[in-house]
MIDOSE-1310 file (N, C-alpha, C; in nm, 2 decimals, decimal comma, always signed):
residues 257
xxxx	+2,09/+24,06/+2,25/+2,02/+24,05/+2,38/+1,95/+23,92/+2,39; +1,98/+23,84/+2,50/+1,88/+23,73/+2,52/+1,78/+23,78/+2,52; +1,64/+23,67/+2,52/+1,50/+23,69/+2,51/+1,47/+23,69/+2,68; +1,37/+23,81/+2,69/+1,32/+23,77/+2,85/+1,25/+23,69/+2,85
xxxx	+1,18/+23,66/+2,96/+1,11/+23,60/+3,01/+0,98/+23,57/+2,96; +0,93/+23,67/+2,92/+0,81/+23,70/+2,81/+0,85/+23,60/+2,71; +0,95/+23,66/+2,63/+0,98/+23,63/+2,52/+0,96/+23,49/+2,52; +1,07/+23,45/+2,60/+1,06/+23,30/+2,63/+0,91/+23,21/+2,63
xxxx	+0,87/+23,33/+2,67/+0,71/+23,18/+2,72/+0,64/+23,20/+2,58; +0,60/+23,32/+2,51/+0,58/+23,33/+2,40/+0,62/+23,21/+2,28; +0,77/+23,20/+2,27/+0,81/+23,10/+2,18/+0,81/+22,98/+2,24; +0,82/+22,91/+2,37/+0,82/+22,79/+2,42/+0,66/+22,79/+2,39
xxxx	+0,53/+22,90/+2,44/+0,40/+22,79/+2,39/+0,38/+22,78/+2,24; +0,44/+22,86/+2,13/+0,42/+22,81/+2,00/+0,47/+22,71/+1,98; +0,59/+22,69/+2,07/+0,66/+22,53/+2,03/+0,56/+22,42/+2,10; +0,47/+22,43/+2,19/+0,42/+22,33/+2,28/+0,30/+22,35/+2,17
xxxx	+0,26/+22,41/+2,09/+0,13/+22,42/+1,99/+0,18/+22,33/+1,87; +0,33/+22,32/+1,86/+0,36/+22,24/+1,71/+0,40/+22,14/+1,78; +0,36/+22,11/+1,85/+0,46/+21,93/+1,95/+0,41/+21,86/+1,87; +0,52/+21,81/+1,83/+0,44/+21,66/+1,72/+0,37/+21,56/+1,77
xxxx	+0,30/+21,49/+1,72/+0,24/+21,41/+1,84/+0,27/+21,30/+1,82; +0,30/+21,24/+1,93/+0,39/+21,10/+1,95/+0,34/+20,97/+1,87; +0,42/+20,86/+1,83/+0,40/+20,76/+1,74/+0,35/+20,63/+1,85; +0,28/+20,54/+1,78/+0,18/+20,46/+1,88/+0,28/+20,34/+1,89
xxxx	+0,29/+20,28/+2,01/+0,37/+20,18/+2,00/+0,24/+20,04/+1,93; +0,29/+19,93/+1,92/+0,22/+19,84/+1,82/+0,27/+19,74/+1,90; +0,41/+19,72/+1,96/+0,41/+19,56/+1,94/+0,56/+19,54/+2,05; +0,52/+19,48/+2,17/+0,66/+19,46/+2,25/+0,72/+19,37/+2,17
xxxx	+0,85/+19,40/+2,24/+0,97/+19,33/+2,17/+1,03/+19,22/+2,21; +1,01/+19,20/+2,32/+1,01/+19,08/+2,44/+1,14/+19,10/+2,49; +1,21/+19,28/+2,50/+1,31/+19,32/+2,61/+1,29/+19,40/+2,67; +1,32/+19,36/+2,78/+1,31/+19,45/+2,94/+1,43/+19,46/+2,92
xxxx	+1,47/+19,64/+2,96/+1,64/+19,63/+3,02/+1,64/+19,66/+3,17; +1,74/+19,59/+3,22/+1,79/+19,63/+3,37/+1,86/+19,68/+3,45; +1,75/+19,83/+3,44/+1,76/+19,97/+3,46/+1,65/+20,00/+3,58; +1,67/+20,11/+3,60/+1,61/+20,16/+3,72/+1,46/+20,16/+3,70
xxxx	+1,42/+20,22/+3,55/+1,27/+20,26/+3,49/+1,22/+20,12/+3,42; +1,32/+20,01/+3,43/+1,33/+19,84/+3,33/+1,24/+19,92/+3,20; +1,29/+19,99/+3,13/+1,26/+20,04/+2,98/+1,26/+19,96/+2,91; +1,13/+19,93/+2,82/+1,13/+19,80/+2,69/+1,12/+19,80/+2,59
xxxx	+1,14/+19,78/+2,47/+1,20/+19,77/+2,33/+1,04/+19,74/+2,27; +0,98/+19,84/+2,21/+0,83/+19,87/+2,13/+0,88/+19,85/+2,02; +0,82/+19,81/+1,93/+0,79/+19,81/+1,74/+0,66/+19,96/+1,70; +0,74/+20,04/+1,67/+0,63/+20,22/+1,68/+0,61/+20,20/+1,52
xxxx	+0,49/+20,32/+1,54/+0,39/+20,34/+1,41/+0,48/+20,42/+1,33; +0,57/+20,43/+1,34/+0,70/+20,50/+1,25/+0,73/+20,43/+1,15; +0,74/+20,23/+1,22/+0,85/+20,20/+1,14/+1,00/+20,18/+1,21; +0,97/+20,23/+1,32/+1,08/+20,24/+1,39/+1,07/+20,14/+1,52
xxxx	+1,17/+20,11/+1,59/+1,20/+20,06/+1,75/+1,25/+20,09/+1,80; +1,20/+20,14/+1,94/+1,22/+20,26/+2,03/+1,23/+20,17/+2,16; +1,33/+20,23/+2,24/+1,34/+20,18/+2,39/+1,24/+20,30/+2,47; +1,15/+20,22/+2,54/+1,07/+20,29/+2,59/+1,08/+20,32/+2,71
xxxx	+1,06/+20,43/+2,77/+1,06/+20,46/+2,95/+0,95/+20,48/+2,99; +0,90/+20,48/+3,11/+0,77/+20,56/+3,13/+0,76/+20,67/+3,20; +0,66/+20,75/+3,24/+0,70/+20,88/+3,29/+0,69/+20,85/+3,44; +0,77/+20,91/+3,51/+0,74/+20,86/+3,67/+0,75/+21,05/+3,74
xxxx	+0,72/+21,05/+3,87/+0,73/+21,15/+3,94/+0,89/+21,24/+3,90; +1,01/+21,15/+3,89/+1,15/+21,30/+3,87/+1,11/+21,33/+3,77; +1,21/+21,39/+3,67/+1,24/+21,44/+3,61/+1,35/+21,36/+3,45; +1,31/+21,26/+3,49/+1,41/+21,15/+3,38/+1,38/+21,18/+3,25
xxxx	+1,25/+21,17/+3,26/+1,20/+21,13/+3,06/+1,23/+21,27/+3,02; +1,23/+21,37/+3,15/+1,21/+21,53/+3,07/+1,36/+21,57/+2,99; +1,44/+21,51/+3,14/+1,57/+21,57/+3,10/+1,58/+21,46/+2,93; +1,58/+21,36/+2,91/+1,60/+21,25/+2,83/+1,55/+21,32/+2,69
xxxx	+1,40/+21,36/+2,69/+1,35/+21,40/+2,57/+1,42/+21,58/+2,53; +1,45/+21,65/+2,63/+1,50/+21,77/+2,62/+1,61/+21,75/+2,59; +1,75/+21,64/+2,58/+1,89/+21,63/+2,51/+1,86/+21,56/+2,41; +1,77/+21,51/+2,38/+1,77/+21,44/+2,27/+1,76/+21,52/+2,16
xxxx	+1,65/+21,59/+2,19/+1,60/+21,69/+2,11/+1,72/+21,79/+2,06; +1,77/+21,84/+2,19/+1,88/+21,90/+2,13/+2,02/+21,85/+2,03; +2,01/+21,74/+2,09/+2,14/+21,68/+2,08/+2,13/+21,62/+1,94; +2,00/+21,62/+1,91/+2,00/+21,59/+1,75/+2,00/+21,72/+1,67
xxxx	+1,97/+21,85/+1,70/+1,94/+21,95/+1,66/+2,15/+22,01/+1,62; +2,20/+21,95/+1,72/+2,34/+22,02/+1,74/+2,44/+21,85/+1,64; +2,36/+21,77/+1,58/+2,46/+21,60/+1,56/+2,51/+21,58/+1,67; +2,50/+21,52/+1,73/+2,53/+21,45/+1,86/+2,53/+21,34/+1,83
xxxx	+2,62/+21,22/+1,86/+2,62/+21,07/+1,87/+2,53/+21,05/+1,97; +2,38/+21,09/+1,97/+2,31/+21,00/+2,06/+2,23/+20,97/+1,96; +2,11/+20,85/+2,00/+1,98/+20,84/+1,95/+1,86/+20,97/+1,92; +1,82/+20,94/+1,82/+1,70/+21,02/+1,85/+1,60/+20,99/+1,92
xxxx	+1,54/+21,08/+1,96/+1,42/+21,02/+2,05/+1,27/+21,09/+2,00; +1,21/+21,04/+2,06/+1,05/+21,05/+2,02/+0,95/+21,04/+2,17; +0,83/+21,10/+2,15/+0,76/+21,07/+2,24/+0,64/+20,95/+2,19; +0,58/+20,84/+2,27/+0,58/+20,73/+2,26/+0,47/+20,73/+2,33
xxxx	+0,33/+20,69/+2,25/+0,17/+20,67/+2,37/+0,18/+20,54/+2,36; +0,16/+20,46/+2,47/+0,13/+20,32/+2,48/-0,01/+20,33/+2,56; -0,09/+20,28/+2,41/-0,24/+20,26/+2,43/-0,33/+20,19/+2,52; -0,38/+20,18/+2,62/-0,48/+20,06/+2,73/-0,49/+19,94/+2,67
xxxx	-0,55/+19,94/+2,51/-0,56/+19,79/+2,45/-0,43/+19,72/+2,49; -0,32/+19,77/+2,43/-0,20/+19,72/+2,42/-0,17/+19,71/+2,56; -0,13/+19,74/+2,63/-0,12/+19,74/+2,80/-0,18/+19,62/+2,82; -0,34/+19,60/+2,80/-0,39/+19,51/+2,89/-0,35/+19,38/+2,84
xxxx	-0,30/+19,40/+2,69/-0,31/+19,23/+2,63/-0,14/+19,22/+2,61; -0,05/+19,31/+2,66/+0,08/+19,24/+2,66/+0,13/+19,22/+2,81; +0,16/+19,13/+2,90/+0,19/+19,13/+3,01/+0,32/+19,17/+3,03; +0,43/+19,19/+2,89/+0,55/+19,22/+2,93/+0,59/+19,34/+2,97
xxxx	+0,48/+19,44/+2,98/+0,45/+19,59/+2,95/+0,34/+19,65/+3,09; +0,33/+19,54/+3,23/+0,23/+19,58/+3,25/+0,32/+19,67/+3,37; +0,45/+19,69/+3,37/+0,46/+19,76/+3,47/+0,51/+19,92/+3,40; +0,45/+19,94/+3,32/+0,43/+20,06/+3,23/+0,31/+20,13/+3,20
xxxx	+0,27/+20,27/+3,28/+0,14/+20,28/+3,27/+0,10/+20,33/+3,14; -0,04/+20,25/+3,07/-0,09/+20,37/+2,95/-0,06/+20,56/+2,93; -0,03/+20,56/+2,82/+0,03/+20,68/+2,84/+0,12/+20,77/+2,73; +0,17/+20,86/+2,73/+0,25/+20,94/+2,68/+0,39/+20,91/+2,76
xxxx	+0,51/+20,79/+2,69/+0,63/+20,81/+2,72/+0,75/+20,86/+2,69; +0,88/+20,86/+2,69/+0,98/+20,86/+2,63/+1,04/+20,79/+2,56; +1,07/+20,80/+2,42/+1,16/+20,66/+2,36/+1,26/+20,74/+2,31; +1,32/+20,61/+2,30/+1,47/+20,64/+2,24/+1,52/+20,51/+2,12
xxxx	+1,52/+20,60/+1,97/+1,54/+20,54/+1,87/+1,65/+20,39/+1,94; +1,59/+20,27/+1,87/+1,68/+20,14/+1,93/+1,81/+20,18/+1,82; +1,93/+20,13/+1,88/+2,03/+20,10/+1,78/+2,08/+19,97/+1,75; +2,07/+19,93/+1,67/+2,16/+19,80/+1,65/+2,25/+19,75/+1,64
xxxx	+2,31/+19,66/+1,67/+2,45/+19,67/+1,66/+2,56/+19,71/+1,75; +2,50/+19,75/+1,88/+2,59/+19,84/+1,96/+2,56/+19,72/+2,14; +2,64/+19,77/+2,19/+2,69/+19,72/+2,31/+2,59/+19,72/+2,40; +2,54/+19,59/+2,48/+2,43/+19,55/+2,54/+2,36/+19,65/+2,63
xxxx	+2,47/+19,68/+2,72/+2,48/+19,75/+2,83/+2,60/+19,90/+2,82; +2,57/+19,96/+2,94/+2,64/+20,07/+2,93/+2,76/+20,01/+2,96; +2,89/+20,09/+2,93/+3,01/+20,08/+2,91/+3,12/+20,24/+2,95; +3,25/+20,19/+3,02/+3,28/+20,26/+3,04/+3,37/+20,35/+2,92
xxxx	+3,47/+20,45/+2,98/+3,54/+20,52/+2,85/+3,63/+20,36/+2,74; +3,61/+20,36/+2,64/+3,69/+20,28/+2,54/+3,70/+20,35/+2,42; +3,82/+20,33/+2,37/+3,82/+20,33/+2,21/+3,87/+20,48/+2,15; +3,93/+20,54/+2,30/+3,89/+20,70/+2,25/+3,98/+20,77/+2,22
xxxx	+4,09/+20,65/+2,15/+4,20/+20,70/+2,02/+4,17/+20,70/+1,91; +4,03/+20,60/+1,87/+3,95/+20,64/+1,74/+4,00/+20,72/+1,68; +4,01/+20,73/+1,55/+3,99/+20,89/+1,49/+3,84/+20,89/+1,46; +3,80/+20,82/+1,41/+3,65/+20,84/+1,39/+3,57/+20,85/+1,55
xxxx	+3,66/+20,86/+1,66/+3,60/+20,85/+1,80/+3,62/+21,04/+1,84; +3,75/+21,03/+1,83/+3,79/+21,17/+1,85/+3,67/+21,30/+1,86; +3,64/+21,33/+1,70/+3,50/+21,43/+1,74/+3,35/+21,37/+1,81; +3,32/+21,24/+1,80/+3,24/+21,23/+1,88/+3,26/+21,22/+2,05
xxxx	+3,37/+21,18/+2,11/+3,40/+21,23/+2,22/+3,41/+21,35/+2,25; +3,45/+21,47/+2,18/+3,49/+21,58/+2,21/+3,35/+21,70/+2,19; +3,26/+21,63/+2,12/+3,13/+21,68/+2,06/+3,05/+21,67/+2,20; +3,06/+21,52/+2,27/+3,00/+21,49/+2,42/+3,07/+21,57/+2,51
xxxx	+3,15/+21,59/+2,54/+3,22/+21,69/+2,65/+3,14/+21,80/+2,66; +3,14/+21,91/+2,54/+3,03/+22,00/+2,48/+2,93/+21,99/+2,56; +2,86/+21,88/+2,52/+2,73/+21,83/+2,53/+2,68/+21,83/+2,68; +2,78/+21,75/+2,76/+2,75/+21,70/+2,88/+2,78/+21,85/+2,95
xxxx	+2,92/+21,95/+2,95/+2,98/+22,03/+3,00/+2,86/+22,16/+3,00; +2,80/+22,19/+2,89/+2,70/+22,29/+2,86/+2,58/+22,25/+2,94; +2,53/+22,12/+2,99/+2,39/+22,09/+3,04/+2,40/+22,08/+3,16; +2,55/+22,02/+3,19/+2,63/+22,01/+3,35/+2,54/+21,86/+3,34
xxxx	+2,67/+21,76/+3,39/+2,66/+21,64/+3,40/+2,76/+21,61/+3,50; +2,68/+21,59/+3,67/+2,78/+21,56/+3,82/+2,85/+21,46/+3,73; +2,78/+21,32/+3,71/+2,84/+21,23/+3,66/+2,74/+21,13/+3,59; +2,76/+21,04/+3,63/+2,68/+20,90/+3,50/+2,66/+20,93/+3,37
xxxx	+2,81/+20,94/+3,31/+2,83/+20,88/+3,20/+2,83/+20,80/+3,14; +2,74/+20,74/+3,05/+2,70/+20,65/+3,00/+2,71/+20,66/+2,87; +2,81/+20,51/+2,81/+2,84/+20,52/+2,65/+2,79/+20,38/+2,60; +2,75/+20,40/+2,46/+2,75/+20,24/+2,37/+2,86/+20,27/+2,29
xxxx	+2,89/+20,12/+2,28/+2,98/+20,10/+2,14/+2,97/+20,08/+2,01; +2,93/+20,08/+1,90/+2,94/+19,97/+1,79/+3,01/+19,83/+1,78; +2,96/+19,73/+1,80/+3,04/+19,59/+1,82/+3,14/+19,58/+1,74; +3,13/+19,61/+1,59/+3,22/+19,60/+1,50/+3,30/+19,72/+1,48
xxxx	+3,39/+19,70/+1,42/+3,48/+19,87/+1,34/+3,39/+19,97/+1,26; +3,43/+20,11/+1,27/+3,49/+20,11/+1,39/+3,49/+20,17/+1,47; +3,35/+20,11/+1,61/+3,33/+20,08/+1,72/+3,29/+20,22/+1,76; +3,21/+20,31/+1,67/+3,14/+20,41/+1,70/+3,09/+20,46/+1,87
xxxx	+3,13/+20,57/+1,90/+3,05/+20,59/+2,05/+2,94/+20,63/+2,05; +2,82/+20,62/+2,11/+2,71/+20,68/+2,15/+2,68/+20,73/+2,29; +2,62/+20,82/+2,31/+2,58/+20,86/+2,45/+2,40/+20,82/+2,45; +2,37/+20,78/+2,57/+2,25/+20,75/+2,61/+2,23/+20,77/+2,76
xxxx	+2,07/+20,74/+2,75/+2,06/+20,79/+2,92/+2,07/+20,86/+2,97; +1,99/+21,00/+2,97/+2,03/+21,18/+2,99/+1,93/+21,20/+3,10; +1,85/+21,10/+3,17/+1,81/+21,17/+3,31/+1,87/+21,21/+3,40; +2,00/+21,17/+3,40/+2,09/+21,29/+3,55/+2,12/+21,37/+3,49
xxxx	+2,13/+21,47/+3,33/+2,14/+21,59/+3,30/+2,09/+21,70/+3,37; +2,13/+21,81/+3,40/+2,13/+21,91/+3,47/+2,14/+21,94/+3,63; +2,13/+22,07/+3,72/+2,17/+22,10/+3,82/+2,09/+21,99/+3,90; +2,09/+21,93/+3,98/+1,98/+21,83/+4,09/+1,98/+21,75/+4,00
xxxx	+1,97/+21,65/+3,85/+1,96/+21,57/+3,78/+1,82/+21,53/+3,75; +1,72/+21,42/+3,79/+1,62/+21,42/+3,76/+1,51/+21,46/+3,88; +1,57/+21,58/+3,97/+1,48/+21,68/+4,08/+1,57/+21,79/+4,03; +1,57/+21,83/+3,92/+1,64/+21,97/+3,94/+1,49/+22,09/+3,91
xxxx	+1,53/+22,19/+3,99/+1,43/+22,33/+4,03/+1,47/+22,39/+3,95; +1,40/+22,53/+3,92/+1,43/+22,65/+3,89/+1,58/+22,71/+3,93; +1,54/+22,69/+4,06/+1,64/+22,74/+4,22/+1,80/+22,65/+4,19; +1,77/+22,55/+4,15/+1,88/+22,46/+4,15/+1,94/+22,49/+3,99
xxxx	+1,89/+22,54/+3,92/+1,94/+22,60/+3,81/+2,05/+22,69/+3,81; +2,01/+22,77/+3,87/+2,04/+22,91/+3,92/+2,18/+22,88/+4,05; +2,18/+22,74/+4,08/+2,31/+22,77/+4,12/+2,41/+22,66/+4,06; +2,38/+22,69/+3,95/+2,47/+22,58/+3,87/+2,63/+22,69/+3,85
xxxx	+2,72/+22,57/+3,87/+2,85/+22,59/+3,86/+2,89/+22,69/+3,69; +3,00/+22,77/+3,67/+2,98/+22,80/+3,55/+3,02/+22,71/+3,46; +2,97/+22,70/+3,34/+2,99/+22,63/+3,25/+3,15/+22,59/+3,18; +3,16/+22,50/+3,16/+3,28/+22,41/+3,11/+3,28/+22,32/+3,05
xxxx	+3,39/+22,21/+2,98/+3,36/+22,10/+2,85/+3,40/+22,05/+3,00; +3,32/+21,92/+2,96/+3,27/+21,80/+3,09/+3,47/+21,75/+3,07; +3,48/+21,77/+3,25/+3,60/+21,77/+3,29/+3,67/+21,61/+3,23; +3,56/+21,50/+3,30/+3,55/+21,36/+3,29/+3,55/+21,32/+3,14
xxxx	+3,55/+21,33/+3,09/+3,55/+21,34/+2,92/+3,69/+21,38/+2,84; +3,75/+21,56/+2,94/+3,86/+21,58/+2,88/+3,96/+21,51/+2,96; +3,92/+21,48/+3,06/+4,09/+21,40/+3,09/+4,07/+21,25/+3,09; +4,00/+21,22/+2,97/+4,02/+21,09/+2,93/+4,08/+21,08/+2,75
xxxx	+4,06/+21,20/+2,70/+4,05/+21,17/+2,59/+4,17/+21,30/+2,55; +4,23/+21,38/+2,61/+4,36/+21,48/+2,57/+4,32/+21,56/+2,43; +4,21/+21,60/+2,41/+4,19/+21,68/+2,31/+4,26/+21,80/+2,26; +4,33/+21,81/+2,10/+4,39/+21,91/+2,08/+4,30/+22,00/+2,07
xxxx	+4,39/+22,16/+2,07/+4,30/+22,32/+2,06/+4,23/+22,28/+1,95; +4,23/+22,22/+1,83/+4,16/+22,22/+1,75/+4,04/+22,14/+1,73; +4,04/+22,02/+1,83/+3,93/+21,93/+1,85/+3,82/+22,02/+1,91; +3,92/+22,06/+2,01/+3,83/+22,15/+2,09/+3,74/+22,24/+2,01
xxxx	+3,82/+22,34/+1,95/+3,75/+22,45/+1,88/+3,66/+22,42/+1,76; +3,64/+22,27/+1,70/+3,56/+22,23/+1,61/+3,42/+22,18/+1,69; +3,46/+22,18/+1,82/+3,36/+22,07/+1,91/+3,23/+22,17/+1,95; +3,30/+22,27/+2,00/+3,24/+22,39/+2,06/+3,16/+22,47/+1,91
xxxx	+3,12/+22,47/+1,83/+3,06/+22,49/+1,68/+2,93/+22,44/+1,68; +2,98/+22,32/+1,75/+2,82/+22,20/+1,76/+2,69/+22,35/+1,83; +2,76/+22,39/+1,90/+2,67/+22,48/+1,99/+2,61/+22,60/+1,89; +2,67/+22,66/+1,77/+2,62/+22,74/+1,71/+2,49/+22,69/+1,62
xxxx	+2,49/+22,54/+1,64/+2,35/+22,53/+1,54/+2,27/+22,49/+1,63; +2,26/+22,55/+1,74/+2,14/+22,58/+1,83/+2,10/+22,72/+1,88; +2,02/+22,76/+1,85/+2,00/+22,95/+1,96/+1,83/+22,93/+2,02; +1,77/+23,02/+2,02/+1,66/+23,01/+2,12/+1,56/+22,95/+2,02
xxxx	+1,51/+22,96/+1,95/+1,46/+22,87/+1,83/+1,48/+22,73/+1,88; +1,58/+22,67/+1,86/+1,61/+22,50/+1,88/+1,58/+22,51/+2,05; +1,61/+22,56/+2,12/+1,63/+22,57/+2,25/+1,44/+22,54/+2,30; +1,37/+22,61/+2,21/+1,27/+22,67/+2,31/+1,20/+22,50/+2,24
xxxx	+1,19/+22,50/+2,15/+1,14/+22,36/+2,10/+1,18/+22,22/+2,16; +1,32/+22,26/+2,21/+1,34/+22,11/+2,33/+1,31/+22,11/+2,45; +1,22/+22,25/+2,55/+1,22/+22,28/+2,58/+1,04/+22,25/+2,65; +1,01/+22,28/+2,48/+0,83/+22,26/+2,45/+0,80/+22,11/+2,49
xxxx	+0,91/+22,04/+2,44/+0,91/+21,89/+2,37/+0,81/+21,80/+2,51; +0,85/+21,80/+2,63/+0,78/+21,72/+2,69/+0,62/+21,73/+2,68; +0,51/+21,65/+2,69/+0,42/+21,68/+2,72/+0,34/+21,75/+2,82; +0,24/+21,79/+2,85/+0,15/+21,86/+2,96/+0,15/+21,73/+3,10
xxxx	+0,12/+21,65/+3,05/+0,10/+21,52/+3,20/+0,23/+21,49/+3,22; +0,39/+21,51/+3,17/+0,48/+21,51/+3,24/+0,51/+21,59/+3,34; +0,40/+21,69/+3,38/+0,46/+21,83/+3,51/+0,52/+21,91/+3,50; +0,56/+21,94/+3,38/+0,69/+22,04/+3,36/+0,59/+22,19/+3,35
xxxx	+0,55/+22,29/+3,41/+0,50/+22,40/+3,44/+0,60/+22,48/+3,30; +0,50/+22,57/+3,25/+0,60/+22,67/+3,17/+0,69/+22,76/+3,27; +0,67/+22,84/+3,31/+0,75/+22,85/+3,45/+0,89/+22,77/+3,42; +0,91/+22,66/+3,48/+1,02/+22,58/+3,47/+1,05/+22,53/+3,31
xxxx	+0,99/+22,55/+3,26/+1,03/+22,57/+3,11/+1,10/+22,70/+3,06; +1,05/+22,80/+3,09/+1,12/+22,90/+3,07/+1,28/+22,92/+3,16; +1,25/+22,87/+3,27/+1,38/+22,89/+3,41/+1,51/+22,79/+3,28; +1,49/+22,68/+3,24/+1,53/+22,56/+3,15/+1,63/+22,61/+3,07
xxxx	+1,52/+22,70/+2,97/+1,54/+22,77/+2,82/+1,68/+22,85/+2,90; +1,64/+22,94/+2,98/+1,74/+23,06/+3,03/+1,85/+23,02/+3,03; +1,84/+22,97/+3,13/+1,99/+22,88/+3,19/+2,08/+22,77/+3,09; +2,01/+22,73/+2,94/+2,06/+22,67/+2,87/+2,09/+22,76/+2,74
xxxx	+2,06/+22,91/+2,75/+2,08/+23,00/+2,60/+2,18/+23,08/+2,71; +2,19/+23,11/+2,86/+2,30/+23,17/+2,90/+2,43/+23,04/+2,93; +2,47/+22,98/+2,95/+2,54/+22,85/+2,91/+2,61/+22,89/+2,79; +2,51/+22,83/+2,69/+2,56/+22,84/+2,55/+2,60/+22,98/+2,49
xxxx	+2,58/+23,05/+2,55/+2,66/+23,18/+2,51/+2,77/+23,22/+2,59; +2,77/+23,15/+2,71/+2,92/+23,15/+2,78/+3,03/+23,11/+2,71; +3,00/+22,95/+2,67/+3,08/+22,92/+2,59/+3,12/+22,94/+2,49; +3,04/+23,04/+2,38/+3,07/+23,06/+2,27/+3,14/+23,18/+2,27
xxxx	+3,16/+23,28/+2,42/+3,20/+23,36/+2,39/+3,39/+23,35/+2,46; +3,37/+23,18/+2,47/+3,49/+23,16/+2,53/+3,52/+23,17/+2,68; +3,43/+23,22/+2,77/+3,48/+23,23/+2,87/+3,47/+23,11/+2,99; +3,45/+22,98/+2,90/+3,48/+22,90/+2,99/+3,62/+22,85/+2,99
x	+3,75/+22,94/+2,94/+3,92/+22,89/+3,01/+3,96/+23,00/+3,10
């Protein structure tokens, strides 16, 4: 039996009780990218370098930090992400950062080595491309993605794909409702994916697996993940969880052919 509604809010606020708390950015990187949110490249108290977004009225950073989360939970060829406070000090004394308000943001582990800008389908006779395309199909087809597909490359061999940029994830993309949950199409491997890449029954059926190392557990924790000053109501946290644990068990029980 799925978890109700109860259930759900139960395990989503223990997960919103263990939210890690986000790593301090230290030091711009001196890139802007040019993007809708112009997101910039921090040096974080990790140790790490994170492309940063900031939080705005849709729904971008939510969807963003809610695939990430999963999508590392399931191996996914995306980045990992983190949530990211950029402190007032820091604000006031880097000007390359001032159109980013202090705050609790989104980042997304940097990668190196990979392709400037987004890019369309390439490369996706790989064999080493093969499961990671067919893994994104999954990915995108289970969260419902209208479209903007967005991939990196690896510059060199051999030319690894990544998926980035998950704010148009789900029904309405970064305004999706409760309501607009609820009239989401039934679930499928992202059409735009399979008819670029001719996956055998067996790609397929290793791809769809990714989904077993997630259940309501992983679910309710990607779920928790955004912060309280992002907006996200438990309410719509819970509407979220539902609609992504009945999804995932559509698929798994095959009835998306």
């Amino acid at each position: 039996m799925p978890p109700s509604d109860e259930e759900w809010r139960t395990l989503i606020e223990s997960e919103m009780a263990r939210r890690p708390p986000p790593v301090t950015a230290l030091v711009y990187l001196g890139r802007t990218y040019p993007s809708c949110s112009r997101p910039v490249l921090m040096g974080c108290s990790d140790g790490n370098d994170y492309v940063v977004k900031w939080f705005d009225p849709s729904r971008m950073v939510v969807n963003d930090q809610v695939i990430g989360v999963l999508g590392s939970a399931m191996d996914m060829p995306i980045p990992m992400v983190s949530l990211v406070e950029i402190v007032s000090e820091l604000k006031r004394s880097e000007p390359g950062i001032s159109h980013i308000p202090a705050g609790v943001c989104h980042g997304s582990r940097f990668l190196a080595g990979v392709s400037e800008t987004r890019e369309p389908f390439r490369h996706t006779n790989l064999p080493d491309n093969r499961s990671r395309f067919a893994k994104l199909a999954v990915l995108y087809g289970w969260a419902f993605v209208g479209s903007d597909h967005q991939f990196l490359y690896r510059k060199q061999a051999p030319n690894l794909v990544f998926s980035h940029d998950h704010g148009h994830f789900f029904p309405g993309g970064p305004n999706w409702t409760p309501a607009s949950l609820g009239r989401a199409p039934a679930p499928e491997l992202d059409r735009t994916i399979m008819d670029k890449c001719f996956f055998t029954d067996a790609e397929i059926s290793d791809a769809i697996q990714s989904l077993q190392r997630v259940g309501p557990a992983e679910i309710a924790t990607a779920v928790a993940r955004p912060p309280d000053t992002w907006g996200m109501a438990l309410d719509e946290r819970v509407a979220l969880a539902t609609y992504l644990d009945r999804r995932r068990e559509q698929i798994l029980a095959g009835n998306i052919f």
